[in-house]
C-alpha positions in Angstrom: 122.6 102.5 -21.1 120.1 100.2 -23.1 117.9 101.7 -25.7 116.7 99.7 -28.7 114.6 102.0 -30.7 114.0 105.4 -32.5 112.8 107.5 -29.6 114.8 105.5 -27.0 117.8 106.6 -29.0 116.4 110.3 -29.3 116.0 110.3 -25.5 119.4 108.4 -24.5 121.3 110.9 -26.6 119.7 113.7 -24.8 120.4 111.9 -21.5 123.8 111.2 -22.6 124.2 115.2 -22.7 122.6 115.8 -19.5 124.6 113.5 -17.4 127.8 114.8 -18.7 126.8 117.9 -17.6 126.7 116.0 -14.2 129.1 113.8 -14.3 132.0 115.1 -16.7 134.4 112.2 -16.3 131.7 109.7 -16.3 131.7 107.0 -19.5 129.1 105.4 -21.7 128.8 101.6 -23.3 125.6 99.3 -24.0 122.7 99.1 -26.4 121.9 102.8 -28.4 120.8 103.7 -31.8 123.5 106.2 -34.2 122.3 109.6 -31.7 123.4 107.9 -28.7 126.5 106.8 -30.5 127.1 110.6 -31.9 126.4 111.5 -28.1 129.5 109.7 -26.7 128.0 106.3 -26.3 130.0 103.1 -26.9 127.9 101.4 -28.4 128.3 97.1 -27.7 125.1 96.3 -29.7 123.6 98.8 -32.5 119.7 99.5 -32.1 119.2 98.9 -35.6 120.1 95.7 -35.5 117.4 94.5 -33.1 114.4 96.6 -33.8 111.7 94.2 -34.3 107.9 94.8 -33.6 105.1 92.5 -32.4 104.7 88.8 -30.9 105.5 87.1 -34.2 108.1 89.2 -35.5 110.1 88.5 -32.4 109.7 84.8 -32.6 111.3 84.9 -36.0 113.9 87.3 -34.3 115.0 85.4 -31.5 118.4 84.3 -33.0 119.8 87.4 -33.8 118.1 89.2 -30.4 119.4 86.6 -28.2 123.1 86.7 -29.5 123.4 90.2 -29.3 121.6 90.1 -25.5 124.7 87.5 -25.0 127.1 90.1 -26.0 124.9 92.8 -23.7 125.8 90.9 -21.3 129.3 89.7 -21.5 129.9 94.0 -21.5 128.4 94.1 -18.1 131.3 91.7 -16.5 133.4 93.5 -18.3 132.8 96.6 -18.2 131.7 96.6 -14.6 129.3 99.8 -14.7 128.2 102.2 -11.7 124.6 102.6 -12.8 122.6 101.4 -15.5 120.0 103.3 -17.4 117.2 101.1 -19.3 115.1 102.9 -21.7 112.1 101.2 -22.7 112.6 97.9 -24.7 111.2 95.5 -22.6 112.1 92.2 -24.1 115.6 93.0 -23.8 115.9 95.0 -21.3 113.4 93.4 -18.9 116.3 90.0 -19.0 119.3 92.5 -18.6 117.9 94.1 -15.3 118.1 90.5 -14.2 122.1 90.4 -15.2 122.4 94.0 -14.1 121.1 93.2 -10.6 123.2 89.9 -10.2 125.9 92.1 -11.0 125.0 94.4 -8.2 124.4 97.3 -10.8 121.6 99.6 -9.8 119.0 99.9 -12.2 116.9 103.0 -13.0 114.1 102.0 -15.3 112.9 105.3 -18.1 109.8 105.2 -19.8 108.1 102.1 -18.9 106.9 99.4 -20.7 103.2 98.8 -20.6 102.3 96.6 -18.0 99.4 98.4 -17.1 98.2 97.2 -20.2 99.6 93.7 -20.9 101.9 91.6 -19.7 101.6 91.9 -15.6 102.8 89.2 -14.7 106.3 91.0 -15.6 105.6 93.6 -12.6 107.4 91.1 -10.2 110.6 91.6 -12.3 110.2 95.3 -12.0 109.6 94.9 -7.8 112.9 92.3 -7.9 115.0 94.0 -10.4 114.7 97.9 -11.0 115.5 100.3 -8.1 114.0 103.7 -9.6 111.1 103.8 -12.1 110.8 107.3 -13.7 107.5 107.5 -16.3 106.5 109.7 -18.3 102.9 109.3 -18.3 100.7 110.6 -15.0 98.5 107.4 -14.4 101.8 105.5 -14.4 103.2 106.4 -11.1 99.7 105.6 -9.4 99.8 102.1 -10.8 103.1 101.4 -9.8 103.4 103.0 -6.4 100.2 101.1 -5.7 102.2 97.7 -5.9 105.2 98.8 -3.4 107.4 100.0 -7.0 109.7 103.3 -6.1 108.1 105.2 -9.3 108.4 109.2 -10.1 106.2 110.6 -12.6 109.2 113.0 -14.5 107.1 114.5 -17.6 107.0 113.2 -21.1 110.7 114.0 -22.5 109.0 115.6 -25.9 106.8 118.2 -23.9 110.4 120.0 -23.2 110.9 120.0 -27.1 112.1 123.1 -28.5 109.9 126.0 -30.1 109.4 125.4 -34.1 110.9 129.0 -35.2 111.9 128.6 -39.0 108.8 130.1 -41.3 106.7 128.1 -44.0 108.7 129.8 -46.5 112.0 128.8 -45.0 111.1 125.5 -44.6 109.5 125.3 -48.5 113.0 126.8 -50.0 114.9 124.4 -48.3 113.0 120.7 -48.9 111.9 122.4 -52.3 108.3 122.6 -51.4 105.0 124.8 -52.7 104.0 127.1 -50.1 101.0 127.1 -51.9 100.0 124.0 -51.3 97.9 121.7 -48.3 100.9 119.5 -46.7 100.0 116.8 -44.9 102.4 114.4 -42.7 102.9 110.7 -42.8 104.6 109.2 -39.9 104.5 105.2 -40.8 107.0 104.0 -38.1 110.5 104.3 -37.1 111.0 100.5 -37.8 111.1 98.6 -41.5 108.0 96.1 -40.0 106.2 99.5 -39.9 107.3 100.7 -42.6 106.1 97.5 -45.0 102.3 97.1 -43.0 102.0 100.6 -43.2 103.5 102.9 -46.0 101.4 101.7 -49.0 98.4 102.8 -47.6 99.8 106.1 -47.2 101.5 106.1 -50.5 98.7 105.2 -52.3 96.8 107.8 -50.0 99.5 110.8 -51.6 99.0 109.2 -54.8 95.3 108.8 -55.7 92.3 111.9 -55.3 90.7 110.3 -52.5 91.2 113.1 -50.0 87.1 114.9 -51.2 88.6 118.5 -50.1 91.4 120.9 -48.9 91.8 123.8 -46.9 90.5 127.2 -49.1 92.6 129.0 -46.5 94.9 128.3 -44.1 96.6 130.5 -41.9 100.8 130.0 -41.7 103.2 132.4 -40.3 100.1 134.9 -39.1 99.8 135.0 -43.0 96.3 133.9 -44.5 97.0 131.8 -47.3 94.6 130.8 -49.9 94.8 127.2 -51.1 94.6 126.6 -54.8 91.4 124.7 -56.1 93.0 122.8 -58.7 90.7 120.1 -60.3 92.7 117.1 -60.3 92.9 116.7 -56.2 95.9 115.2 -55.7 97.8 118.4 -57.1 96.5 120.4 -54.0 98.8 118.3 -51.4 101.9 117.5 -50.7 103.0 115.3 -48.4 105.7 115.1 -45.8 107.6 111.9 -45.1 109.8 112.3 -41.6 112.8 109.1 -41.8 113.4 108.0 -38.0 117.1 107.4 -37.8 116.7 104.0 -37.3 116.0 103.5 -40.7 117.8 103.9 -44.1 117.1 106.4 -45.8 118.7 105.0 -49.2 116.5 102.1 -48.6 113.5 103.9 -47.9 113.5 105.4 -51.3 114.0 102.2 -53.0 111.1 101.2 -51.6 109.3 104.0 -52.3 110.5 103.8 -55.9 108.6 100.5 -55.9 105.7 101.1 -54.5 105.8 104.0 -57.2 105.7 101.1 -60.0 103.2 99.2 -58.2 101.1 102.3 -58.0 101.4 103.9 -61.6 99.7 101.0 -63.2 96.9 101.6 -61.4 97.1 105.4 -61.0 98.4 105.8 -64.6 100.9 108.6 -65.4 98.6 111.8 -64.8 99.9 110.4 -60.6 103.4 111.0 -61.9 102.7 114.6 -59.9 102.7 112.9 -56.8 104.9 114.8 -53.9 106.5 113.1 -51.5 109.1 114.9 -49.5 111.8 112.9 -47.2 112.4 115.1 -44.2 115.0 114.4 -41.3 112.8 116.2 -38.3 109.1 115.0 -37.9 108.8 117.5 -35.3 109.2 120.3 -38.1 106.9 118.5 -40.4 104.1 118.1 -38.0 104.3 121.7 -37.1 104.3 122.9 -40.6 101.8 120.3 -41.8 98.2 121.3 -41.9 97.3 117.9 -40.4 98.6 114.2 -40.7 98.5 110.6 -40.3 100.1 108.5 -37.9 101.3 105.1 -37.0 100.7 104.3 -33.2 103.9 104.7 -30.8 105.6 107.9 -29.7 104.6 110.1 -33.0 101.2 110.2 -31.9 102.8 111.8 -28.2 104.7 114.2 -30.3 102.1 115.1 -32.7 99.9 116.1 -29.4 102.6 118.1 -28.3 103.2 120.2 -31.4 99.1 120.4 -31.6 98.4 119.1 -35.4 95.9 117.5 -35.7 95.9 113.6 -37.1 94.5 110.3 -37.5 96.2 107.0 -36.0 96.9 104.0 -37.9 98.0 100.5 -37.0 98.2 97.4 -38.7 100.3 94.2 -37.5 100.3 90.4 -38.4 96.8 89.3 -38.3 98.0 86.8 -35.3 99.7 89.9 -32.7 96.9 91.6 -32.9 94.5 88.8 -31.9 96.4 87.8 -29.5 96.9 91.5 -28.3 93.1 92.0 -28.0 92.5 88.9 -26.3 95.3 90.4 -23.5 95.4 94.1 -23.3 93.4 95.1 -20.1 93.2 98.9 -19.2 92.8 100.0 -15.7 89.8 100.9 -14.6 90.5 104.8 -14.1 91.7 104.7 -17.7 88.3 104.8 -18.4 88.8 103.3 -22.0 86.2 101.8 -23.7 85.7 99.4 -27.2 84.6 100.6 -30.1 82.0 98.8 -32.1 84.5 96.1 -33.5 85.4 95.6 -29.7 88.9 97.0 -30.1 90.0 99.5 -27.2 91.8 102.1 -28.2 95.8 102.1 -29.5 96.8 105.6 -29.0 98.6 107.0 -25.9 97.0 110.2 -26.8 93.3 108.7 -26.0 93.9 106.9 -23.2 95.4 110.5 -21.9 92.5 112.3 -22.9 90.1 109.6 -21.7 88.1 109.9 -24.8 88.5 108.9 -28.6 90.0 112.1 -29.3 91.7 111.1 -32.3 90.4 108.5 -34.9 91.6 105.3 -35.0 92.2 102.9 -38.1 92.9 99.7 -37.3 94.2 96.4 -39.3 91.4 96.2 -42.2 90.2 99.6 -41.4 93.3 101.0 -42.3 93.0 101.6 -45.8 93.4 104.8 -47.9 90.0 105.1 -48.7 89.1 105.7 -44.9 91.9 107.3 -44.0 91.1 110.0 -46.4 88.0 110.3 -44.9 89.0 110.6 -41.1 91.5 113.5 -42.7 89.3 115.2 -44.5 87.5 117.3 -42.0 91.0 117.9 -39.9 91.8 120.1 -43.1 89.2 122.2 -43.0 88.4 125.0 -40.4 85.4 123.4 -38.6 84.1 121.5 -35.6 85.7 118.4 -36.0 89.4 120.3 -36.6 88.6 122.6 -33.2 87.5 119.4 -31.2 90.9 118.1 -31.7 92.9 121.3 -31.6 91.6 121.7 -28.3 91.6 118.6 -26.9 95.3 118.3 -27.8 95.8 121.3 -25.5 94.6 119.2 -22.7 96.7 116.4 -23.3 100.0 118.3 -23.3 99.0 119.9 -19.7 99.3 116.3 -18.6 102.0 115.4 -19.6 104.0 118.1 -17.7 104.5 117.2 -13.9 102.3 119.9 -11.6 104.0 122.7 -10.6 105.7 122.8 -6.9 105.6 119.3 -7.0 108.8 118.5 -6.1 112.2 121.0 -5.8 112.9 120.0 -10.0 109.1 120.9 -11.1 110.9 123.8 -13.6 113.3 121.1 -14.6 112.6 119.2 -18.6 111.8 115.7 -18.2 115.2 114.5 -19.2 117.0 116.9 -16.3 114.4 115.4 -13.6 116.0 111.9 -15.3 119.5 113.1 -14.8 119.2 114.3 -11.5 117.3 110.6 -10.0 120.2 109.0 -11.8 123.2 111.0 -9.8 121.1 110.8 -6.6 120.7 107.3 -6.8 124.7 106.7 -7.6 125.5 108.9 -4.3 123.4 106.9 -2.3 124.9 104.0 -3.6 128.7 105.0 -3.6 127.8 106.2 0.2 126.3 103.0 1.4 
């Protein structure tokens, strides 16, 4: 199995799980991330250790990336696997198909990389080198069937998540929180390139007034809560920090400490109130949160899926995105159109909903000034916080396989996953 990032790892370790229940004696080796490892995984290459993000970052990368894709590969001589499972990661995993298939190693493909977007000159490699391509988005198995690719549309794997049950007032005792009080979630990234383009923004977003109003009530637990009015703005929220376990959390608040510094000499000490709360589940902190920001990726997927409404952000070297604009190219049914800087939308959550559902902040857009404008009327009951609520309704009803579809339609994503993996190794082993 080869996953090289946060919710890669989250998926593989759940996968991991599944197949065991399948396959009891069977073994696992490759690329993971620390819940894959915890799963049962032996890991040859840590995900951490290779999460980059965008054209230029790789380049610097390349290196490190291409002596641990050596290593990747020496594993698969010598470990001589039945199956292999690629999850996402394309510019590693894309080159280890083509080991994996030399090998002789079937190859089932889960959650594919966007080359419906980008990049489509790397559909051959998919037609030469994976035998099963499961996706998790609906217009996905459309594009690829259409050009001769064995593809099965098996859910998105967060529409199976589990049911939020512990109450605002459990969650507030135990992160020491005030129930009292508007929280709002920031999800910069699961990787430290994310972190660094995007995290002052936000920090400087908890730390200033710019956010014009709150909530007066909100309603938590089936209890309607009224939301204290206190003068100085800031002192109204607090704000909800989920770490993805690729990153450090030791680090993260060192950094945090210095963006802290930074900040207080503009801020002065009166931001000394500032609340910023390191959770481990952003799950948990987008369903308790009244709304939130963030970065574009698979957070946006999940926060459609708990139904809080947010705003996307996204910033990258000045150069990817160029270069990104100048080659991302939607299909047509997609229906996805520029805005008036000519950019076409980022999020996974509008191209679902064929609309710009969610606001988008973009490069120098993304600032905290606008941000706390875009969140402003997702805290307050009102048009623009329904328009979203609702909206999000419809994209989680797409993201879930139609019913009677095939014999697994009950199944989660990650069982209909599980199952195409063991059907695939018994056709193999009786060929």
């Amino acid at each position: 199995m080869s996953a090289g990032e946060a919710s890669g790892d989250a998926y593989g370790a759940v996968l991991i799980a599944a197949m065991r229940e399948r396959l009891p004696q069977a073994s696992f080796t490759g690329l993971g991330g620390s819940q894959m490892e915890a799963a049962g995984q032996l890991r040859v290459v840590k995900a951490e250790d290779v999460a980059v993000m965008g054209l230029t970052e790789i380049l610097r990368h390349i290196p490190h990336i291409y002596a641990s894709y050596r290593r990747l590969v020496g594993s698969i001589r010598r470990d001589r696997p039945d199956i292999a499972v690629l999850i996402d990661f394309p510019d590693v995993n894309f080159r280890l198909a083509k080991h994996l298939r030399r090998a002789g190693v079937p190859v089932v493909w889960f959650v594919s990389p966007q080359l419906w977007a980008w990049k489509r000159r790397r559909l051959r490699w998919v037609q030469q080198r994976v035998d099963k391509m499961l996706v998790i988005f609906p217009f996905e198995e459309i594009f690829y069937r259409q050009r001769g690719v064995d593809a099965e549309f098996v859910g998105h794997p967060l529409s199976g998540s589990a049911v939020m049950t512990m109450s605002r007032m459990d969650y507030a005792e135990q992160f020491r929180l005030d129930p009292e009080k508007t929280w709002i979630a920031l999800l910069p990234g699961s990787r430290w390139k994310e972190i660094r383009a995007n995290l002052p923004a936000l920090h400087e977003l908890a730390m200033s007034d710019l956010i014009s109003s709150s909530a007066a009530y909100t309603t938590f637990d089936g209890d309607t809560t009224r939301q204290p009015s206190n003068p100085a703005a800031h002192t109204r929220y607090e704000f909800l920090l989920p770490v993805a376990s690729t990153i450090n959390t030791v680090a993260l608040q060192k950094y945090i400490g210095e963006l802290n510094a930074e900040h207080l000499k503009y801020f002065g000490p009166e931001a000394s109130t500032l609340r910023l709360t390191l959770v481990p589940n952003a799950a948990e902190a987008l369903f308790h949160a009244r709304a939130s920001v963030v970065a574009s990726g698979t957070a946006t997927v999940l926060a459609a899926i708990v139904g809080n409404p947010f705003v996307v952000v996204y910033r990258v070297s000045a150069l990817t995105f160029a270069l990104a604009k100048k080659l991302v190219e939607y299909p047509e049914e997609l229906n996805a159109k520029p805005d008036l800087h000519g950019n076409l939308p980022v999020s996974m959550v509008n191209l679902i909903a064929q609309q710009r559902l969610i606001p988008e902040l973009l490069q120098g857009d993304f600032t905290a000034a606008n941000v706390a404008s875009a969140l402003t009327p997702l805290l307050i009951d009102g048009p623009e916080r329904e328009r979203q609520i609702c909206g999000l309704s419809e994209v989680r009803r797409r993201l879930v396989p139609e019913e009677g579809a095939e014999e697994t339609a009950n199944a989660s994503p990650i069982a209909r996953v599980a199952d195409a993996v063991v059907r695939l190794l018994s056709t193999v082993h009786h060929a």
